[in-house]
C-alpha positions in Angstrom: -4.3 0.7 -15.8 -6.0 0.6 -12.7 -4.6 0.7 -8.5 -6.7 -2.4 -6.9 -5.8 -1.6 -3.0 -6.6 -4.4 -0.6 -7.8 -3.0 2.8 -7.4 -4.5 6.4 -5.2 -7.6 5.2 -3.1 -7.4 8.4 -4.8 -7.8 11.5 -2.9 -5.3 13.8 -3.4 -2.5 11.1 -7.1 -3.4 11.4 -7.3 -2.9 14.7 -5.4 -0.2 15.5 -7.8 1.6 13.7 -10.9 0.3 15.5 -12.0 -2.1 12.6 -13.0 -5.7 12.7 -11.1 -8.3 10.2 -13.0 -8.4 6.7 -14.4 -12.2 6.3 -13.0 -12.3 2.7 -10.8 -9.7 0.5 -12.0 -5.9 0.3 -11.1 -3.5 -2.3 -10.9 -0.3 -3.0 -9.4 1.4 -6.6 -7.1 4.3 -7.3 -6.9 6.1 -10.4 -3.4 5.4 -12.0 -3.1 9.2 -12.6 -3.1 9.1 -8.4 1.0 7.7 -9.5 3.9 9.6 -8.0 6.9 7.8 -8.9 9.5 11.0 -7.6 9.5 14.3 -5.5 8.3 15.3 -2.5 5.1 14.4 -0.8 3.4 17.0 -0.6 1.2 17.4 2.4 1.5 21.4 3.2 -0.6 22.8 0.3 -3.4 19.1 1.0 -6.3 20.5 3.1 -6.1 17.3 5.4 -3.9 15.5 7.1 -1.8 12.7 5.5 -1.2 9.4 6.6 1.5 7.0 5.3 0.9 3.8 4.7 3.6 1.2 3.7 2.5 -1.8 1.4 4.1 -3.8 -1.2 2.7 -3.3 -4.7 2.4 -6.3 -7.3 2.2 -5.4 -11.0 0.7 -8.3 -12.7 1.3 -10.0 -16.0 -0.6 -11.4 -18.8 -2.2 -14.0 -16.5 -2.8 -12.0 -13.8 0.0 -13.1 -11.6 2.7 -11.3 -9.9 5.3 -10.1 -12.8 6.9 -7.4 -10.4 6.9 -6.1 -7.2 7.7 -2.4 -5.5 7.5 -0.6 -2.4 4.2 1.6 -2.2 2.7 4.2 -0.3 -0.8 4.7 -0.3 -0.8 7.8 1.3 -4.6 8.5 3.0 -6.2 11.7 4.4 -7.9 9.9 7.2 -9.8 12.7 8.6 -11.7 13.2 5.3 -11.8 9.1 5.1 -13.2 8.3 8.7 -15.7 11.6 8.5 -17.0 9.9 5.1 -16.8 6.2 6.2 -19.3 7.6 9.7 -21.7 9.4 7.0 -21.7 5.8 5.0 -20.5 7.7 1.9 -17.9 6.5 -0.5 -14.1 7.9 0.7 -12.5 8.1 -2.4 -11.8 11.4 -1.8 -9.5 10.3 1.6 -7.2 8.4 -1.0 -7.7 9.5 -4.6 -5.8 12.7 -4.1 -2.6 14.0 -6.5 0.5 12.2 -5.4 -1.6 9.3 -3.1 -0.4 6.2 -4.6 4.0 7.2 -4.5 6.1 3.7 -6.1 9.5 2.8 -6.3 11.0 1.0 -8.6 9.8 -2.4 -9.6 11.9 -5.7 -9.4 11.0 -8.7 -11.9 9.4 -11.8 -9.5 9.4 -15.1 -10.8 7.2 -16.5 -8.2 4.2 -17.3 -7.2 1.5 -15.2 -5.4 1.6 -17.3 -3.0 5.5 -17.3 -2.3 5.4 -13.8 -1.4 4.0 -14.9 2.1 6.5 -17.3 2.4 8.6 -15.3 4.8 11.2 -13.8 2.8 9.8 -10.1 2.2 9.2 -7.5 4.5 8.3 -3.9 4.2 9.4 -1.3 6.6 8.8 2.6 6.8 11.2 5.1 8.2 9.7 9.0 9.0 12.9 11.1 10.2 15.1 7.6 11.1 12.8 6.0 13.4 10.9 2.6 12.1 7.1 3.6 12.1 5.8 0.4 9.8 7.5 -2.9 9.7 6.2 -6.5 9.4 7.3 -9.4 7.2 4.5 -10.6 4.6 4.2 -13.6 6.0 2.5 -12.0 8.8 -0.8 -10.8 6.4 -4.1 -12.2 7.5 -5.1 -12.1 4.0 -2.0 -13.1 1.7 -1.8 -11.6 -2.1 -2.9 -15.1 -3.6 -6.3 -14.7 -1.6 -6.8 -11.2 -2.6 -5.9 -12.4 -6.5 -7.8 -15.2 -6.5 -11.1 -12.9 -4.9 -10.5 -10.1 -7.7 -10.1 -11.6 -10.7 -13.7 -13.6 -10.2 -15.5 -10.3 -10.3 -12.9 -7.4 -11.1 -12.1 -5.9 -14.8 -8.0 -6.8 -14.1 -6.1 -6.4 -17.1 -2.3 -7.4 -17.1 -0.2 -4.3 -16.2 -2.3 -3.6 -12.9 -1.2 -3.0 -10.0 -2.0 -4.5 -6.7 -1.4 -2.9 -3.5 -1.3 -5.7 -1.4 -2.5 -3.8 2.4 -0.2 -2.2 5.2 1.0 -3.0 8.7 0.3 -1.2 11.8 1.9 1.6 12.9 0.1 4.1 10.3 0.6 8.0 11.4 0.5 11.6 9.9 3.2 13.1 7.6 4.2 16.7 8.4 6.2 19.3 6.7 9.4 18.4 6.9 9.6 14.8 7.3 12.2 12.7 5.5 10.5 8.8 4.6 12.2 6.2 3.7 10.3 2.9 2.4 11.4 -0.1 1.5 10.8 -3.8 0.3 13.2 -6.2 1.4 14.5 -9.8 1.4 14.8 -11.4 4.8 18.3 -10.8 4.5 18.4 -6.9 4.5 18.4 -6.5 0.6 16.6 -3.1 -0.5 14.2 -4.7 -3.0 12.4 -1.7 -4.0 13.1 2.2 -2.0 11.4 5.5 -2.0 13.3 7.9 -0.7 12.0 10.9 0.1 10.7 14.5 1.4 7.7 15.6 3.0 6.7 20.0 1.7 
């Protein structure tokens, strides 16, 4: 099983963080042994600083299409990243640490790719009770369907993947401490998929 992570696939997030908009899908691939699907974060004992990062998280079926979907963080030492990305060297080491990629639960989807965008899912992150991430899917600049149909012409998918589909603005650090609180939801206010958690 492999983590495909889209990057930069809402606009805001890109340029809050100073980047331009990729021209077409941009990847970049966990481990799955990067999986935390319980506990605490842990960011006191991580030698840089950690940055949430809200996204929702396809696992994909036989024909590499949406089977289910789940609330993800892909939780990023951006120091380590950005010093890295200036020294144009490979940053896995900013987001392939222990505990990086943290899911909850997956719900069955019946629908398309392309129906995720379709305005009736939003994620939204919480950090001590106060919203630090929300946006509905429908507001993604590059929607699941064109990060599918981009990865699968070139990328070894295999069903039971998972797709981490790219994250809002409003990324920040975690600190001791913090209580987070993710979720995927139906336009409607229906938890879809939660973590619920500590930061040590």
């Amino acid at each position: 099983m492999a983590l495909w992570c889209a990057i930069r696939t809402f606009a805001e997030h890109a340029v809050e963080l100073g980047n331009e908009q990729p021209p077409e899908p941009v990847f970049f691939v966990k481990p799955n042994n990067c999986i935390q699907r319980s506990g605490p974060i842990k960011v006191s004992n991580h030698p840089g600083s950690v940055h949430h990062e809200v996204e929702c998280v396809i696992k994909l079926d036989g024909n590499l299409q949406p089977e289910a979907i789940a609330v993800g963080l892909d939780l990023t030492d951006r120091e380590t990243q950005s010093q890295l990305r200036a020294e144009q060297l490979p940053w896995s080491k900013g987001k392939c640490f222990v505990g990086s990629g943290v899911i909850g639960g997956f719900q069955g989807y019946t629908g398309t790719s392309d129906n995720l965008c379709n305005g009736n899912f939003l994620v939204k992150l919480t950090v001590n009770g106060e919203i630090r991430q929300s946006a509905n899917l429908s507001e993604m600049s590059i929607t699941p369907s064109q990060q599918l149909d981009s990865l699968t012409t070139w990328a070894p998918v295999e069903a039971g993947d998972y797709l981490f589909t790219g994250t809002p603005s409003g990324v920040a650090e975690l600190f001791p401490g913090d209580r987070v609180r993710a979720t995927l939801e139906s336009n409607d206010g229906k938890v879809i998929s939660e973590i619920n958690t500590v930061c040590e």
